[in-house]
Backbone bond lengths (Angstrom), bond angles and torsions (degrees), N, CA, C in turn:
res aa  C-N    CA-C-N  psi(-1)  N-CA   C-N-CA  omega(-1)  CA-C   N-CA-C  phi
1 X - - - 1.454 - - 1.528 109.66 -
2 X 1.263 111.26 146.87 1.746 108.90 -164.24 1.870 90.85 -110.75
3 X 1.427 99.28 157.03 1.270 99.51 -155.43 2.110 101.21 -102.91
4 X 1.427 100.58 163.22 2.010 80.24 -161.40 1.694 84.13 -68.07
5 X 1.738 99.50 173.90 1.172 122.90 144.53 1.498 123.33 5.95
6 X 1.278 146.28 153.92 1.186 160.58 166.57 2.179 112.74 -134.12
7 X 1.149 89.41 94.56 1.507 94.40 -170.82 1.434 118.30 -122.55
8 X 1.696 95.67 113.52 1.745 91.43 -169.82 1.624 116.69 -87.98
9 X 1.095 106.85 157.34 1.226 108.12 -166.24 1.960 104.53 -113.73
10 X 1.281 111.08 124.00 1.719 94.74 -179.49 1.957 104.59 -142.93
11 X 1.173 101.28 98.47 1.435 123.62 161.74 1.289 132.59 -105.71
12 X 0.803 160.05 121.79 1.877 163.97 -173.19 1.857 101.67 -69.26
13 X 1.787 117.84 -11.38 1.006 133.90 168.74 1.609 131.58 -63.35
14 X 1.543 131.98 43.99 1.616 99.96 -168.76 1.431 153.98 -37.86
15 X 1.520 98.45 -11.44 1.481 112.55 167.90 1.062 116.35 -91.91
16 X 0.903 125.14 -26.17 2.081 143.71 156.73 1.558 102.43 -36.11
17 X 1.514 100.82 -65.83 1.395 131.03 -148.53 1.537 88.38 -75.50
18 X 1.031 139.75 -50.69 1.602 153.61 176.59 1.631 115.60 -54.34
19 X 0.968 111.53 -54.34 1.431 140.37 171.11 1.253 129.77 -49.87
20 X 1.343 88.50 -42.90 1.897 101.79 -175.89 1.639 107.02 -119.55
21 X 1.404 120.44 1.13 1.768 113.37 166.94 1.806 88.14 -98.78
22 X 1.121 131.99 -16.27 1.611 127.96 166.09 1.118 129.12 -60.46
23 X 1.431 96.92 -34.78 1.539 111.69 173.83 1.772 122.64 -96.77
24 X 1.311 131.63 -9.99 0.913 156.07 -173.90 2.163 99.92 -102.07
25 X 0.911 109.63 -52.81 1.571 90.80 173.46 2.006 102.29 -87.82
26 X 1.136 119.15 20.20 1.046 124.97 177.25 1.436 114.43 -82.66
27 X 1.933 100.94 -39.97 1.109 131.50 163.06 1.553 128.46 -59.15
28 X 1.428 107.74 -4.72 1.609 107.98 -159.98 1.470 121.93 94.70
29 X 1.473 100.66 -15.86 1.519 96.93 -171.79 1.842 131.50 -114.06
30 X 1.548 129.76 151.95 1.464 108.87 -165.37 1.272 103.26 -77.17
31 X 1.224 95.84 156.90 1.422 96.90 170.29 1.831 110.09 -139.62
32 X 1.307 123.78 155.11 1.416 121.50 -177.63 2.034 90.11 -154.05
33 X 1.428 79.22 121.04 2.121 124.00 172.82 1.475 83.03 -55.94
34 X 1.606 116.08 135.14 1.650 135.52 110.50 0.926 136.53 -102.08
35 X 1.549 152.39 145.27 1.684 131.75 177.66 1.537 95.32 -100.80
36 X 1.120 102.65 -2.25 1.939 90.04 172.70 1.407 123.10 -159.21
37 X 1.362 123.39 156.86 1.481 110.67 -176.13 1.368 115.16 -66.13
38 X 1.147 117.08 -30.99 1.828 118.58 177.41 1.327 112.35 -53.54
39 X 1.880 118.36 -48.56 1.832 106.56 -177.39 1.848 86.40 -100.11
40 X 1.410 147.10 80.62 0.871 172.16 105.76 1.900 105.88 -84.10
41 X 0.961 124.06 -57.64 1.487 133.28 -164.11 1.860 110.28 -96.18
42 X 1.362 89.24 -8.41 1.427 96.97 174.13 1.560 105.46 -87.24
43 X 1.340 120.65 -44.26 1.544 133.01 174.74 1.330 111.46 -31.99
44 X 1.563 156.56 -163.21 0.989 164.45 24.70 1.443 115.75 27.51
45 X 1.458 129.32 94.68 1.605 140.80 -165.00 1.977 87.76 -70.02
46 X 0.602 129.47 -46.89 1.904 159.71 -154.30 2.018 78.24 -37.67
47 X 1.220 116.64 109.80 1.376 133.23 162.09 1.739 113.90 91.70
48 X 1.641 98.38 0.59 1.737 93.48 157.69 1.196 125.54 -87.12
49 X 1.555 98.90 127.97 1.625 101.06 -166.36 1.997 109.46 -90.67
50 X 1.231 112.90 -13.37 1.652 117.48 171.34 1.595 105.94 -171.53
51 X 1.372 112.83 149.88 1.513 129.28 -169.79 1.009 110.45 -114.21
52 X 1.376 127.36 110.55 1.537 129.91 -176.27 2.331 91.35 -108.66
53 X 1.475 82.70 128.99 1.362 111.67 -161.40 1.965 112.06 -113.18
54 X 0.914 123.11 121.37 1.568 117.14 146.41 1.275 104.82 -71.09
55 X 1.332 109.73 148.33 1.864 142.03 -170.10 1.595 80.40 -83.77
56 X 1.224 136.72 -63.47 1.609 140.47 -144.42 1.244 104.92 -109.44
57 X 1.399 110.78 112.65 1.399 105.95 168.15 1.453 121.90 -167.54
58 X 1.345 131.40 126.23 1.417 130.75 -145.74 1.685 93.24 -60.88
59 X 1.728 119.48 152.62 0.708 142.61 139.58 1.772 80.14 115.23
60 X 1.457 116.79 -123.94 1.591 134.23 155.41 1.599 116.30 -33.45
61 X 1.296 128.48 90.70 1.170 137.15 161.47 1.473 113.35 -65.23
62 X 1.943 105.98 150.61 1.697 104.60 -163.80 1.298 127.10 -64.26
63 X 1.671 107.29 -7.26 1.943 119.33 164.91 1.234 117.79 -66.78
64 X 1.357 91.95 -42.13 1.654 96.61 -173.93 1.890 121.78 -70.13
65 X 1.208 105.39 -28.20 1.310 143.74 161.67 1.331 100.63 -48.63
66 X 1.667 113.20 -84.38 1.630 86.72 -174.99 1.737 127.64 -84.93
67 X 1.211 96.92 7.99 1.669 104.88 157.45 1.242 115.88 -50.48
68 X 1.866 115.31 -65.24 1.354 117.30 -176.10 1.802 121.35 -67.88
69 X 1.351 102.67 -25.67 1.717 118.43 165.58 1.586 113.71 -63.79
70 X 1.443 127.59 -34.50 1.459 137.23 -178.24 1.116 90.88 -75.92
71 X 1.783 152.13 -47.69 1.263 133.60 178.30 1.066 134.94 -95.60
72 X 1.462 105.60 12.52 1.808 115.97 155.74 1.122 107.10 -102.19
73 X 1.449 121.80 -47.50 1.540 111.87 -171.48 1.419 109.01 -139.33
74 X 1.127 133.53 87.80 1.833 141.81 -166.24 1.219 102.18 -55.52
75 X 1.189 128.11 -26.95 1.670 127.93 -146.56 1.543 94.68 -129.39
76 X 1.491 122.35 30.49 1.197 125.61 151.83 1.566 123.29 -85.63
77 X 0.880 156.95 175.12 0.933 137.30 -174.76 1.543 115.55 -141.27
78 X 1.382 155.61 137.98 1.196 150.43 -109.53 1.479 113.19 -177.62
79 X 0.957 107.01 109.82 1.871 129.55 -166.47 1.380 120.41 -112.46
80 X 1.275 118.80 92.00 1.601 112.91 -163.03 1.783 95.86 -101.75
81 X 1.175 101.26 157.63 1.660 103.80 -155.64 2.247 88.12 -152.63
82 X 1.369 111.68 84.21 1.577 109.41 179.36 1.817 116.43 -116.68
83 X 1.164 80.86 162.69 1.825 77.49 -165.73 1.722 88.82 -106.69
84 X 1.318 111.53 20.43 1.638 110.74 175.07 1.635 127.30 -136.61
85 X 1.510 95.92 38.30 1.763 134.28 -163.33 1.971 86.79 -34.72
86 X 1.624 111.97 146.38 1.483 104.24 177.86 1.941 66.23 -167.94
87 X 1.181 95.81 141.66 1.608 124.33 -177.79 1.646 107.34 -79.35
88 X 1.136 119.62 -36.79 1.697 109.08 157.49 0.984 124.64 -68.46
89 X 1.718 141.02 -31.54 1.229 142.82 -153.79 1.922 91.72 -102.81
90 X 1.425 108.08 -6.83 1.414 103.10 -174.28 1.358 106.04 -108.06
91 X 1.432 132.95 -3.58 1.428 129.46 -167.70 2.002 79.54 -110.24
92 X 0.916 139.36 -30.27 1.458 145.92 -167.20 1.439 95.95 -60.14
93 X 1.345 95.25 -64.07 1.911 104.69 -175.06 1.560 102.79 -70.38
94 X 0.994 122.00 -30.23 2.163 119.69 175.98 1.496 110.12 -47.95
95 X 2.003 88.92 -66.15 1.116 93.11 176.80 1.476 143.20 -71.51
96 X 1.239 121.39 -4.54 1.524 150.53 177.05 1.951 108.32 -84.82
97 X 1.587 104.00 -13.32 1.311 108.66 179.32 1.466 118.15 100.47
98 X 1.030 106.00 24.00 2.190 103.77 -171.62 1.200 84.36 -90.44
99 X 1.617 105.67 150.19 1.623 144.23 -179.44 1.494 99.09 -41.42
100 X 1.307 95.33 -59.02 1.711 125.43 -148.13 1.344 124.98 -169.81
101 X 1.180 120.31 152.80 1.630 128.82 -160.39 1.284 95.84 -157.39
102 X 1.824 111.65 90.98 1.334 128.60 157.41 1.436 117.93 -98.04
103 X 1.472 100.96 167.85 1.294 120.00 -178.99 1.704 131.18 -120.19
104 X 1.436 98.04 135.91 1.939 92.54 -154.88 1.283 106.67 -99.76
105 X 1.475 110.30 117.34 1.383 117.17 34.85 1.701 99.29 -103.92
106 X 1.098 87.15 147.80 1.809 100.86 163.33 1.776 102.47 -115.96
107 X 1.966 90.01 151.27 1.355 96.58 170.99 1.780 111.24 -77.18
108 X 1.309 92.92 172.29 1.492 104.88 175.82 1.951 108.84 -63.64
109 X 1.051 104.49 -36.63 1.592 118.52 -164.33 1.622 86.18 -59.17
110 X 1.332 124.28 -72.02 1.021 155.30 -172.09 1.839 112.01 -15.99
111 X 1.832 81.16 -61.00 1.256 114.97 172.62 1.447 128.93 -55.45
112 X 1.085 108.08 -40.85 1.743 139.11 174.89 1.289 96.88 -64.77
113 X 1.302 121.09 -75.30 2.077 128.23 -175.33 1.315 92.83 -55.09
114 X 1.040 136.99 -0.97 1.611 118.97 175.21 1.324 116.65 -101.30
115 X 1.167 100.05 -38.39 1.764 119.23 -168.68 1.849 83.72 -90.18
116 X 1.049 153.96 -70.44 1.300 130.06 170.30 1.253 135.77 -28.30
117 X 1.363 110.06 -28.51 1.686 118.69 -170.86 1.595 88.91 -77.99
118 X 1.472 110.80 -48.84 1.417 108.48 -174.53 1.538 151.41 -69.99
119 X 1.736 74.85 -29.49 2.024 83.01 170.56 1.446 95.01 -98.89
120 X 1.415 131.30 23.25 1.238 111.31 159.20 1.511 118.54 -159.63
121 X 1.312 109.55 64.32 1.712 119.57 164.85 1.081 138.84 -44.98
């Protein structure tokens, strides 16, 4: 039996961060908390199947994030989810290859059509 999804979650938010790995194994699926892209990239990527990201976040911002994720692992896949939506910073991440570019709050449904589109192209 193959085991669900493995989906990291990386916000600078703990109630974010709380909130949304609750709702994600709610879904069936694992999930493992970062508060930042640096101990995100410090981890071992090795069995994450998609990265749901805040756009804003002190130190490593969510571009920069999947910059350094596109040259370890291209075919990861990368879900930015900001409560500070701006139409350049969202065609940047489209065009750079992210899953999806939601807006917080997002519904759960929302969430689901995203994370489907992504672990399965």
């Amino acid at each position: 039996m193959q085991s669900p999804p493995m989906i990291a979650v990386v916000d600078d938010d703990g109630m974010v961060r709380a909130s949304l790995t609750r709702l994600l194994r709610s879904m069936g699926l694992q999930a493992q908390a970062f508060a930042s892209a640096e101990a995100f990239l410090a981890a071992p990527m090795t069995g994450v199947d998609c990265v749901i990201s805040d756009m804003q976040m002190p130190g490593m911002n969510g571009l920069a994030l999947q910059r350094e994720i596109g040259l370890a692992r291209p075919e990861l896949p990368v879900i930015f989810m900001t409560a500070f939506p701006d139409a350049a910073t969202r065609s940047r991440a489209m065009e750079a290859g992210a899953g999806g570019y939601l807006e917080k709050p997002c519904s759960a449904d929302d969430l689901s059509r995203c994370l489907e589109r992504a672990l399965n192209p």
